[in-house]
N, C-alpha and C positions, 0 to 999 in steps of 0.2 A: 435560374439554376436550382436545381434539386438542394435542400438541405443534406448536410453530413449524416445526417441519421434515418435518412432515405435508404430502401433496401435496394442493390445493387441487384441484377439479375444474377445473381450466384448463389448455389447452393448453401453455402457458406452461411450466407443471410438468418438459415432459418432458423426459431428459438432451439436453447439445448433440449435436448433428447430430454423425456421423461421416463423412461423407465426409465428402473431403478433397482437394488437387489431388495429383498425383503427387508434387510439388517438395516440398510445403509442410505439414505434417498439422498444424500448430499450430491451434488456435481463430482464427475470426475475429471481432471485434467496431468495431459501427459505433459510431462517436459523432457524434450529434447536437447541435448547439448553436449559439452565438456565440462567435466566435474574432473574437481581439484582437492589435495587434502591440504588443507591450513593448518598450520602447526605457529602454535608463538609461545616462543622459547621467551619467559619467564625470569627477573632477575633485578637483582641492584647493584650498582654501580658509586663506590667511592674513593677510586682510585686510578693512577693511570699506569700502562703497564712499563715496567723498565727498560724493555728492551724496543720500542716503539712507541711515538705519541698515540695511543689508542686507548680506551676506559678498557678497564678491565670488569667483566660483570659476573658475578656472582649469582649462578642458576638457584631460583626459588622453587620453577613449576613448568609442566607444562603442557597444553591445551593443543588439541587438537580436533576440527572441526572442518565439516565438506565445505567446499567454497566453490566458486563459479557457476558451473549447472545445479550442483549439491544445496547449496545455499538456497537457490533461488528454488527449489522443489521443498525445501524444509518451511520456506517464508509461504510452500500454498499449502501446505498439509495442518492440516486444523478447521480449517475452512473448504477444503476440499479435500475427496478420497485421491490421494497424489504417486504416480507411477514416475519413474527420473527413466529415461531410454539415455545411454551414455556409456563409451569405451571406458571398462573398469580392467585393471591391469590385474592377474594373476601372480600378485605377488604381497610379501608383508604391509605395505603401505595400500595397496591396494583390498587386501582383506579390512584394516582397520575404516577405512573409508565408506566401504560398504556394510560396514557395520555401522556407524556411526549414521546412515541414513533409516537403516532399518530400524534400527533402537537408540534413538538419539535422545539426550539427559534433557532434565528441565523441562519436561512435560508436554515436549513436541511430540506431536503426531509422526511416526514412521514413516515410510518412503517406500514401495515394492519397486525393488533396481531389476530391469532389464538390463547384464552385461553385454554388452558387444565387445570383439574382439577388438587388442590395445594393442599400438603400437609402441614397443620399446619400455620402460618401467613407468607407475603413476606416477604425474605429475603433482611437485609436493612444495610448496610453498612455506618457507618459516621464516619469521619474525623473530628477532631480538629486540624484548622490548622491555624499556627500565621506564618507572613512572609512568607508564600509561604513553612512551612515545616509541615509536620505531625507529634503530640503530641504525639497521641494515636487512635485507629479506638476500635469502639463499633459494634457488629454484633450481628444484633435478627432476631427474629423469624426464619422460618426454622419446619422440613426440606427440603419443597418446592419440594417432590418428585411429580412423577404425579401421579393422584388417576383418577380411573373408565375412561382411555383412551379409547376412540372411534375409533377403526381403519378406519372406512370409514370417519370420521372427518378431519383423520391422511390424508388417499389415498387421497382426494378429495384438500387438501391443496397443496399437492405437484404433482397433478394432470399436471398441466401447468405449472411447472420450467424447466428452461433451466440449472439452477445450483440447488444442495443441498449443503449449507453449516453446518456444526455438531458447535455449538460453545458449546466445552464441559465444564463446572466448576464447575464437581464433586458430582453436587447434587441429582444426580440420575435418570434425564432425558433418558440418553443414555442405563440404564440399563432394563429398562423397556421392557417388551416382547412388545407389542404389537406398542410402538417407532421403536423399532428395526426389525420388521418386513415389518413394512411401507420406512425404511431407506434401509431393505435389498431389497424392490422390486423396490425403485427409483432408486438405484444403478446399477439395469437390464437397466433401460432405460436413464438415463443422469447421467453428471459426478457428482460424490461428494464428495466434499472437506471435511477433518474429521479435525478438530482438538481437539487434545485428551486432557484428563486430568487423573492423574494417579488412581485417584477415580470414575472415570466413565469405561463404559464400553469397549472392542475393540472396534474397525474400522470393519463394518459391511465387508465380503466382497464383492470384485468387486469396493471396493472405486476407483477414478481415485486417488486424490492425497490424503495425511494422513500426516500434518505437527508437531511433534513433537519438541519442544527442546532436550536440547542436553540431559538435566535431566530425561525428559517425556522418551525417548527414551531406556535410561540406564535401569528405571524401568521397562520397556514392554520387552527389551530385555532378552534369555535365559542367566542363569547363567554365564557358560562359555564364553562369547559373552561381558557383559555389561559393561565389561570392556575397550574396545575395542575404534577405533579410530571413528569419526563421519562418514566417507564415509563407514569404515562396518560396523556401527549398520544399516545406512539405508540400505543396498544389504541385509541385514540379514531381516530386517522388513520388508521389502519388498514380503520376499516369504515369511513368517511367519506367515503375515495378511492377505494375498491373495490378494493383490490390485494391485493395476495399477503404482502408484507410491508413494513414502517415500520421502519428503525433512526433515532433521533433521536440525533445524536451528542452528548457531552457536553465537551467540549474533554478535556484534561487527565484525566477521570477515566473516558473510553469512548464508550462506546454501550449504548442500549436497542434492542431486537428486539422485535417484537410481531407476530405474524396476527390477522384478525380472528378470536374467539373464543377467543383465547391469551392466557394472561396476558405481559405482558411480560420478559424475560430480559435479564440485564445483562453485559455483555462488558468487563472492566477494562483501560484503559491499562497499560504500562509505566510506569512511573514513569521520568520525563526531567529532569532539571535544566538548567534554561535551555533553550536552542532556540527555531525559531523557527515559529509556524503558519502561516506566510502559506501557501495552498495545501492544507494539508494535504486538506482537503474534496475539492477533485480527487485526490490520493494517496488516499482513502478510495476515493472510487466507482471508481477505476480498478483499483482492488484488488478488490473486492467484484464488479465484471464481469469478470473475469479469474480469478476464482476461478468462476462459474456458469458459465463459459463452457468449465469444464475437469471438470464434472460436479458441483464441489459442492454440499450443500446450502446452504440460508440461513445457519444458524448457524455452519455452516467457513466461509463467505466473509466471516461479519462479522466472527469473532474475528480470520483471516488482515487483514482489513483494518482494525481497528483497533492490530493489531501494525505494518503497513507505514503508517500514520498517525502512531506512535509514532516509528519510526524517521526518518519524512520529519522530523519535526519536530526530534528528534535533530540530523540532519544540517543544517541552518540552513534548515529552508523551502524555499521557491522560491529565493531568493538562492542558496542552499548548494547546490543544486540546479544552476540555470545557471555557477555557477561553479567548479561538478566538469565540468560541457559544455566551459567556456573553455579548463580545464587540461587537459582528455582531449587538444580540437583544439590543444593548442599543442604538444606532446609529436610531436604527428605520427605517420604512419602505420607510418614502417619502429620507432618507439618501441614503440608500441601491436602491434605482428605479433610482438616481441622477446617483449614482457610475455607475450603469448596463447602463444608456446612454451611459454614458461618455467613457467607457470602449468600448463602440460598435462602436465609432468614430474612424477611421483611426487616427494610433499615429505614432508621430516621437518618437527615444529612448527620447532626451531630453523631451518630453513631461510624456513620460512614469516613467522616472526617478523623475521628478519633482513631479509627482502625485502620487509616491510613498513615495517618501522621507518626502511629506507633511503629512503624515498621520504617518509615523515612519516607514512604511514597508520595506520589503526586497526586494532590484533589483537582482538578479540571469543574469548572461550573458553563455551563453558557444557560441562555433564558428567552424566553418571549411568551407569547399568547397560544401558538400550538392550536389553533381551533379545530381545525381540520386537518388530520394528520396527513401529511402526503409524501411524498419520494424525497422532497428538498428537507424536509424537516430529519426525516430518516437518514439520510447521506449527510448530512450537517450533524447531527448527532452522535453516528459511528464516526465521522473523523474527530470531532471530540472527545472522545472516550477515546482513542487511540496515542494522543496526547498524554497518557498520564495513567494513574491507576485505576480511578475510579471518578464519576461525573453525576456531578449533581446541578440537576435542571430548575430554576425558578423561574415560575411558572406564575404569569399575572392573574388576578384573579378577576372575577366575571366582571365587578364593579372597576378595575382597572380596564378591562378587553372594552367596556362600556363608554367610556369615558375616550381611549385611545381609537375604537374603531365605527361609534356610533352606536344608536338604542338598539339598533337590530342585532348586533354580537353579543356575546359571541352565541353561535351553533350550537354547540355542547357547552353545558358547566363545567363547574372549575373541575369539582368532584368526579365526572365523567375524563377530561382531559387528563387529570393527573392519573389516574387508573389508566388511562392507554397509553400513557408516556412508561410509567412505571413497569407495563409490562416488556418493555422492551429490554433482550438483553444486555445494549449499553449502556442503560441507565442503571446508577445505583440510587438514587432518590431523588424527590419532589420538591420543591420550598414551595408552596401559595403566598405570593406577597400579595398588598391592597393598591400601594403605590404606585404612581405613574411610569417611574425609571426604578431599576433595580438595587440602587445602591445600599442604599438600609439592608434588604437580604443579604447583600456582595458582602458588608461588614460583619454580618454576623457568621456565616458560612469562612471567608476569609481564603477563596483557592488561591492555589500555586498558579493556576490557569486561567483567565477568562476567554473562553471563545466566545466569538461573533462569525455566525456566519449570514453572508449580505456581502455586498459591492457598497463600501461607504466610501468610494471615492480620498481618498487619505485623511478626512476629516476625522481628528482629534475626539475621540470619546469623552462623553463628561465624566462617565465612570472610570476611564485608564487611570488619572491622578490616583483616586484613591486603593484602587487594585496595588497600581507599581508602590503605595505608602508602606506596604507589607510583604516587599519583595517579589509579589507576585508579575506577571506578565499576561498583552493582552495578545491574542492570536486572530488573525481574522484567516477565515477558513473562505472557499470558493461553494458557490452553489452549484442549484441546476437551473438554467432559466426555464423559461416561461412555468416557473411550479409556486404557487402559492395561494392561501387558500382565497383572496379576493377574486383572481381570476378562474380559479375553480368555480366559487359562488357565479361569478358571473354567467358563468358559461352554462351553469345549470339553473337558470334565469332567475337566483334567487338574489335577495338584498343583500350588498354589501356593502361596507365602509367608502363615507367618502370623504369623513371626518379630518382624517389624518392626513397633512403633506406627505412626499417622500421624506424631507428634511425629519418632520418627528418620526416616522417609523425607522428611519436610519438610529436613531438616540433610545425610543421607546421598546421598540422589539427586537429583539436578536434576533431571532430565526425566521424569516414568513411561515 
């Protein structure tokens, strides 16, 4: 059988477009869908009402932010030049909506809305929510299908994408002829990411990837079938939809990945303690198109997106989410211009710790030997820094890499390695430790986070005891296989390590 990351005869296959405008050389990606306005009505509650056992709650505030398709085009823009194609109603909540995508607070990147015609008023979601929990949600207008679609409105949008992403939410976007014509000829010429909803329409074919959960999945699947384990509903969805590939996500424990004719592969979560999902499925596909959209394969874009699904859910969901937006815009802009110097200064960890902890933030550290920098180290890294506010790397030094990987390591010095770690934008700084295992640095740094990324089989770290002694938490992240730099060396027939069991590189190095 062909591996998953074999190129399918489909146009689809071929890397993103490289032109670019003068200004701007980032990827662009469209998303396609139904966009919702979110409203959460605000308030506290100490009392109950006389005329009914019901709280009575007393309005504080109240928020108002895109959801659905909205949402999930706010989570690409920053990272990509981002277009939302979606029936926006011409009417008051409908204006608020599309403004809130074009110039949204807290230092998100805009949104250019394609309107299509809406059927009946926008659909408007609100929350009543006292302490941080939800009451009751109210839902109107609707049904926000699209009306008198323009195909050449449709083509011309998705004319210059590098990505198509589908953000389906059932309201009858995807079902539309003339949607789906325009989705089925994009899909001739670049990849597209579908994510379904069980009220919407299939996955046009030729999609490259189509992320289901495990529910979405059950329902799309043939009778005989949906019962079935998650790596074969996705081989089964796979040839069934005619796509490129099927990740069915599994909450808490990943994703499966499947091509037709592939056995399916399994991508492991982070382990999270508490957090919260709402959303995460849009941080899933907005990761996984943002990742095709920058050249890579299926399998870097699923593991990268079930890393940034991890962390979304880490950080409290959508709530945790809009409420990092509220405090970015309360802070203001001469705040925010302060931080973005300050941050652009060459930092020691303790500087970097210090200017985290001043504000409440999260420090994230993870560590290894980093010799040769490669795609795992990188992708292990960005989901680390994602984790938190800022990541500080310790980084063993040559007499350490020596002792753990044999007299021939490392490749580069310490002083060399920490200079290309350092220039990476997820890193905010370096520790060189001497030590065999990191915990002496771990102590005197002290993060909120330890990431590990590596497959260490559930075994107990010596380092967790003392991380959890300070309240902190450890995280094991997912890799990429076959990437690390022994098997690099090997392959470029130079000496490598043969020092090391698995057993110690599991304890000595975090990262290969």
């Amino acid at each position: 059988m062909r591996s998953a990351d074999q190129p399918a005869d489909q146009p689809a296959d071929r890397p993103a477009r490289a032109a670019r405008s003068a200004g701007d050389r980032r990827p662009r990606v469209v998303v396609v869908g139904d966009a919702v306005l979110d409203r959460d009505l605000l308030g506290r509650s100490d009392r109950v009402a006389p005329d009914a056992p019901v709280p009575v709650v007393d309005v504080t505030g109240l928020d108002e932010s895109p959801g659905g398709a909205g949402l999930t085009a706010l989570l690409v823009a920053g990272r990509a030049r981002t277009s939302l194609v979606a029936p926006v109603a011409d009417d008051d909540a409908g204006r608020r909506l599309r403004e809130a995508l074009e110039s949204p607070s807290g230092g998100v990147e805009g949104v250019e809305v394609v309107a299509l015609g809406h059927a009946g008023g926008t659909r408007t979601k609100t929350r009543v929510r006292v302490a941080g929990q939800s009451l009751v949600r109210l839902d109107e207008g609707g049904p926000a299908t699209p009306v008198e679609v323009d195909l050449a409105v449709l083509a011309e949008a998705l004319a210059d994408a590098d990505v198509v992403l589908v953000s389906d939410y059932g309201a009858g976007t995807t079902r539309d002829p003339a949607v789906r014509e325009a989705l089925a000829q994009a899909a001739r010429r670049v990849p597209v990411v579908w994510d379904p909803h069980p009220r919407g329409g299939a996955p046009v074919p030729g999609c490259a990837l189509v992320t289901p959960n495990l529910s979405e999945a059950r329902a799309a699947a043939s009778p005989g079938v949906a019962g079935a384990s998650p790596d074969v509903l996705a081989e089964h969805l796979a040839s069934t939809w005619g796509v490129r590939g099927v990740c069915v996500t599994t909450g808490a424990q990943g994703a499966w990945l499947a091509s037709p004719g592939t056995d399916a592969v399994f991508a492991p979560a982070a382990v999270v303690a508490g957090g919260d999902p709402c959303g995460a499925g849009d941080s899933f596909a907005a990761s996984a198109a943002v990742s095709l959209a920058t050249g890579r394969v299926l399998s870097e874009a699923v593991v990268a997106a079930v890393a940034d699904a991890s962390a979304w859910v880490a950080a409290g969901g959508a709530s945790g989410w809009r409420a990092a937006q509220r405090e970015a815009a309360s802070q203001g802009a001469a705040a925010a211009a302060a931080g973005a110097a300050e941050r652009s200064a060459p930092s020691t960890a303790a500087d970097v710790v210090a200017r985290v902890r001043a504000t409440g933030g999260t420090v994230v550290a993870t560590g290894g030997c980093f010799d040769v920098l490669h795609a795992g180290h990188v992708a292990t890294l960005e989901a680390a820094r994602r984790l938190g506010d800022a990541l500080v790397v310790l980084l063993n030094a040559d007499s350490s890499v020596r002792r753990l990987k044999g007299p021939t390591r490392p490749v580069n010095d310490e002083v060399d390695r920490a200079r290309v770690l350092a220039a990476l934008d997820c890193v905010d700084a370096v520790v060189v430790f001497s030590e065999d295992d990191p915990r002496a640095a771990l102590a005197q740094v002290r993060p909120d986070v330890w990431a590990k990324g590596g497959d260490y089989g559930g075994a107990e770290l010596p380092e967790a005891p003392l991380v959890r002694s300070w309240g902190g938490r450890v995280v094991l992240l997912p890799y990429l296989d076959g990437r690390s730099t022994t098997s690099i060396l090997a392959r470029g027939a130079l000496p490598a390590s043969t020092s090391a069991t698995p057993a110690d590189r599991t304890t000595q190095e975090t990262a290969r």
